[in-house]
N, C-alpha and C positions, 0 to 999 in steps of 0.2 A: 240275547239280541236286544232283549226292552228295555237295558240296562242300558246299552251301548249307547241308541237311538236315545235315549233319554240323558245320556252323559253331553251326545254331540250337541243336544239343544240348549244344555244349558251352560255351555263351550259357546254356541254362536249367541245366544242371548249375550252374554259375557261381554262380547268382543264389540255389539252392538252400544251396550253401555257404556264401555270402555272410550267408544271412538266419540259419542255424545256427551260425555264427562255425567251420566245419570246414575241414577240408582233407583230401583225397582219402588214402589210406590205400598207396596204391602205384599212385598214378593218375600218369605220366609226361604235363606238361602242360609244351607248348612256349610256348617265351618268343622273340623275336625279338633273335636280339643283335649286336649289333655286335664280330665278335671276330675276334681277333690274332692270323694262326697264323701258324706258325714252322717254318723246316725241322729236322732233328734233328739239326745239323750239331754237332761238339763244340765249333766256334769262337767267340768274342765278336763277330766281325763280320759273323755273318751276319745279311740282310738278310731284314727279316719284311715282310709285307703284310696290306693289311688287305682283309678280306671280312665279305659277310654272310652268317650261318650263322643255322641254327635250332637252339639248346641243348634239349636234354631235359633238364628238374630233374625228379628223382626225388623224393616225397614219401613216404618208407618207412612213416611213423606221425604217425595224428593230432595236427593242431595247432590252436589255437585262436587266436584275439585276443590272451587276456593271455600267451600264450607269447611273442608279440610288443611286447607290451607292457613284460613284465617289464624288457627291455633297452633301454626308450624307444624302441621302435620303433613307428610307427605303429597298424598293423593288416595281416591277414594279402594279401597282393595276390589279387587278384580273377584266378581262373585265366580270363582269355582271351587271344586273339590280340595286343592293342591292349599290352600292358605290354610293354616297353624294360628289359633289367633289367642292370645293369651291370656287366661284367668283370669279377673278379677277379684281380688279378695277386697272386702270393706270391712276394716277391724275400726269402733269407736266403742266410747266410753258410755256406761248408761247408769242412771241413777234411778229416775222413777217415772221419767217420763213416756207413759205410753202413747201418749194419741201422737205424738211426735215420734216415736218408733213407726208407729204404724203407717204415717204419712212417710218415714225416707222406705221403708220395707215396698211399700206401693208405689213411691218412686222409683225405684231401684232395679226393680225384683225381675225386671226383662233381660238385665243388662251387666247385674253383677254375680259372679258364680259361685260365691259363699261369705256371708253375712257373720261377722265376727264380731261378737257383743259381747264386753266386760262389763260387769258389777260385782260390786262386794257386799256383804254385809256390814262394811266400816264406812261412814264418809271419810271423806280427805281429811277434815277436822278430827278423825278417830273417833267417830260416837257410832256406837251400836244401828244398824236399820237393816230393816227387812228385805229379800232378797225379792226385789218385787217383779223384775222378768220370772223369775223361775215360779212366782205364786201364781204368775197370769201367762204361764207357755201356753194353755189351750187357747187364750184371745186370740193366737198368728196361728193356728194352725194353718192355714192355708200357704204359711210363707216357709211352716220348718222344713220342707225339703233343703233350704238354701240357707238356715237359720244354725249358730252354735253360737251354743253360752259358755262363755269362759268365764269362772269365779277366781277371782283377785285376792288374797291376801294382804292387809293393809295394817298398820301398824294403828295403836290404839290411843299411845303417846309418842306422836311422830315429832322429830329434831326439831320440823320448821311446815310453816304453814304449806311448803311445796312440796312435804318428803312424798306424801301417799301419790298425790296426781302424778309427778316422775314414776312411783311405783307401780300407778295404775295404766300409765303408755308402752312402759318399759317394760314388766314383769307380766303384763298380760300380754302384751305383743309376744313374749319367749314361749308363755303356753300356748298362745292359738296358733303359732308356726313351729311348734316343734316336732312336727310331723311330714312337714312338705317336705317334698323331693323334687317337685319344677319349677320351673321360672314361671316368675307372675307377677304381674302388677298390683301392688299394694295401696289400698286406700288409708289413710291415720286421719281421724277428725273425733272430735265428741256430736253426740248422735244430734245437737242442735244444729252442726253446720252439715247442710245437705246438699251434696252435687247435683244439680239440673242434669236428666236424663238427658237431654238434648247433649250436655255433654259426653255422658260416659257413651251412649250413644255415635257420638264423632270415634270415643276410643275403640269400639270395636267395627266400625266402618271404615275406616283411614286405615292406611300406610305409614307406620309409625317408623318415625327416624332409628338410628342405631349410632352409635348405643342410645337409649333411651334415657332421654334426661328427664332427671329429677322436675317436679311439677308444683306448684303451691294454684292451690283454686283463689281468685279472689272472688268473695262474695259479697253481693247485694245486704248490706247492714241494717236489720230488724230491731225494734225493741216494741216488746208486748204482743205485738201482734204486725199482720201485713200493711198493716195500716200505717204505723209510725216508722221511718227509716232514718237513721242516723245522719245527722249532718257533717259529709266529708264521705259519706256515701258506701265506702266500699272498707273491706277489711280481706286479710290472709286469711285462709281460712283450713279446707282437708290440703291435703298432699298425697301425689301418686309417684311411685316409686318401680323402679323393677329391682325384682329381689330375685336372685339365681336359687335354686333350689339346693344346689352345692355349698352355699354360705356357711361358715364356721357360727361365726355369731347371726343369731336370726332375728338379729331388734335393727339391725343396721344395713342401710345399701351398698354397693360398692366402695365405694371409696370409702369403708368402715364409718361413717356419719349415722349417727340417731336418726331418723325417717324423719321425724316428729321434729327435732329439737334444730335441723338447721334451713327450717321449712322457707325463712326469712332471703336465706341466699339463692333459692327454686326460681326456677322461669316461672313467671305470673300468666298463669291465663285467666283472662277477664272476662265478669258473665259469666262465671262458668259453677256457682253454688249459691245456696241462700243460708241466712244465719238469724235466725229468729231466738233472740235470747231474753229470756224471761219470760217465756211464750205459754202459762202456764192456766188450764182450765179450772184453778181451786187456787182457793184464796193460800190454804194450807200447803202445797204444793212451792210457792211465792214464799213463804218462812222459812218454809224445812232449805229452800237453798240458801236463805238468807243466814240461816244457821250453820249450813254444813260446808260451804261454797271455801275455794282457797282464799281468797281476800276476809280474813276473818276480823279485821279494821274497822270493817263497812257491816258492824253484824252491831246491830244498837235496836234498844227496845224501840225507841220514837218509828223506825224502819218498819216495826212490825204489826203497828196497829193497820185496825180494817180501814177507816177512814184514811189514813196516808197511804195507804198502797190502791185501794181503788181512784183515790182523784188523781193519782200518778198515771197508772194504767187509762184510765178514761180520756187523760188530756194530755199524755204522752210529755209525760214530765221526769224528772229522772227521777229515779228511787235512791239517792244518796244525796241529793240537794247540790249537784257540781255544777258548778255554772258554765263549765267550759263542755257538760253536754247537753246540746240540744236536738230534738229530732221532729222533725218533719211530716204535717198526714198527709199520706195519698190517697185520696177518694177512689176510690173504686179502680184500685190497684188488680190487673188483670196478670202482675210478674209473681205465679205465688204457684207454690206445687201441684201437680194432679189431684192427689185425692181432696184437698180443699176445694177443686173449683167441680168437683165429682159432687162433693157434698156439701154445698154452703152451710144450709142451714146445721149441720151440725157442729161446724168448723166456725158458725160466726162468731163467736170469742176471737178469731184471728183475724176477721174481718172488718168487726166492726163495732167496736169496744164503747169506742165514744158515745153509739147511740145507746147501750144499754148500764143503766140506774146502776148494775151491780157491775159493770166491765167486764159482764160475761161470765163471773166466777158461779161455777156447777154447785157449790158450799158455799153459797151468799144469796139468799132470797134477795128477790126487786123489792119486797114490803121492807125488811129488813135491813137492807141499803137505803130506801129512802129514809125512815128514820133516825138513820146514823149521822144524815146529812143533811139534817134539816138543824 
């Protein structure tokens, strides 16, 4: 009977939202889902299973209809028992950046149902480097319930500067889904472009059209930190996809396209990620991409010293000398992720570069910087 009475109420709450166009303000309203869980092993082979669980989506702050609208999404879902609401998987690329892991995982981690991270021990360039997720799995414990590492196999002398990144979207996307058996919404990004919760957030609150089209996020364009934004503002960025669990090939959508590769043709929703590139807390961190990065054109010693790459970073100058880019400070930029504005002071390298001697790099003293620059 308590079940019942408790069914009917949250039937008439429902119908009250419905008619108001609201949504519960920190009302935690289960959804039934069909979801993938995974051991936390650090290996690509391990084997997931699939169950069904019951997801809590947290609704932090009111939403309406046209908040779902504005992204062509239907209308906001009708909080009862009866809605199915589908998976998210967020499969991207990683190399070595942790505190940028750590910031999309703490973005994310309400709203997406399994966190798919590639790295190899090869850069794209083929040079040897250390499996630095799997050296540092115990830093996220707190996220590996929803956490799995895929390791990538990467050629050592590849054809062409693009072979491994193709190998790294394509051949890791075949092992992190070669287990699913449902339908689900697929995230593709490298781990610097991070979707705004506030979006994925619409994805699991909204009435999603059918069939589900193809998505490309446009995101708010960074360099070095939140501080500098590129001028022309915006850039393509992840893509959301639905992937049937019955797919033949599991790198591709419907209509047999690369997820990844025909992101340019996707409905654009805007506002809807951030892309902080170059965003790096060590001066050495800024090299090793500079080294291993696919544009291997733009990999020149003058690039690498300390001096040119801190008055770059400080003064938001480009690290290649292109005159066709420039980018823009914004003083006390309040468009930047959770756990940044959770923890300034630790995050100020992304905040606030210009004011400090060294731009912030954790492996460059202020004494040692000033020296350099004088």
């Amino acid at each position: 009977m308590l079940f019942i009475f408790l069914a009917l109420i949250i039937i008439i709450f429902g119908l009250v939202l419905d008619k108001y166009q609201l949504s519960p303000i920190v009302l935690p309203i289960l959804f039934l889902n069909t979801a993938t869980t995974s051991t936390t092993s650090t290996t690509s082979t391990t084997a997931t299973t699939t169950t069904t669980t019951a997801a809590i989506i947290f609704r932090p702050y009111p939403l309406t209809n046209q908040d779902c609208k504005s992204y062509d999404f239907k209308r906001l879902r009708r909080p009862n028992m009866s809605h199915v609401t589908l998976p998210i998987y967020d499969y991207f690329i990683f190399h070595d950046e942790l505190d940028t892991l750590e910031i999309r995982l703490y973005e994310l981690y309400n709203y997406v149902t399994l966190f798919l991270i590639a790295e190899s021990q090869t850069t794209l360039t083929g040079k040897s480097k250390p499996l630095y997720l799997k050296e540092n799995w115990q830093k996220f414990e707190k996220y590996h319930d929803k956490m799995r590492r895929i390791e990538v196999e990467l050629d050592e002398d590849p054809r062409g500067q693009w072979t491994n990144e193709i190998k790294m979207r394509r051949d890791g996307l075949l092992l992190a889904l070669k287990n699913q058996t449902q339908d689900i919404l697929l995230l593709t990004s490298d781990v610097d472009e991070i979707p705004k919760a506030h979006f994925l957030y619409l994805l699991n609150a909204c009435e999603l059209p059918k069939p589900f089209p193809s998505l490309v996020l446009v995101c708010a364009y960074y360099y070095y930190s939140f501080e500098f934004r590129r001028q022309g503002g915006a850039i393509d960025g992840p893509t959301v996809s639905f992937l049937a669990g019955n797919r033949t090939n599991r790198t591709t959508s419907p209509d047999g396209k690369y997820v990844r590769d025909e992101r340019f043709s996707y409905q654009p929703m805007p506002s809807a990620c951030y892309h902080c590139s170059w965003c790096f807390d060590r001066i050495n961190l800024t090299r090793s991409k500079l080294a291993s990065f696919s544009h291997s054109e733009l990999n020149r010693a003058e690039y690498h010293t300390q001096e040119h790459i801190i008055d770059r970073y400080r003064h938001g100058k480009d690290l290649f000398n292109r005159p066709s880019e420039i980018y823009i400070r914004i003083e006390n930029n309040d468009e930047i992720p959770e756990l940044i504005k959770a923890q300034p002071e630790r995050f100020s390298y992304l905040i606030n570069r210009a004011a400090l001697v060294n731009a912030g790099f954790r492996d460059v003293t202020q004494t040692n910087s000033s020296e350099k620059q004088r």
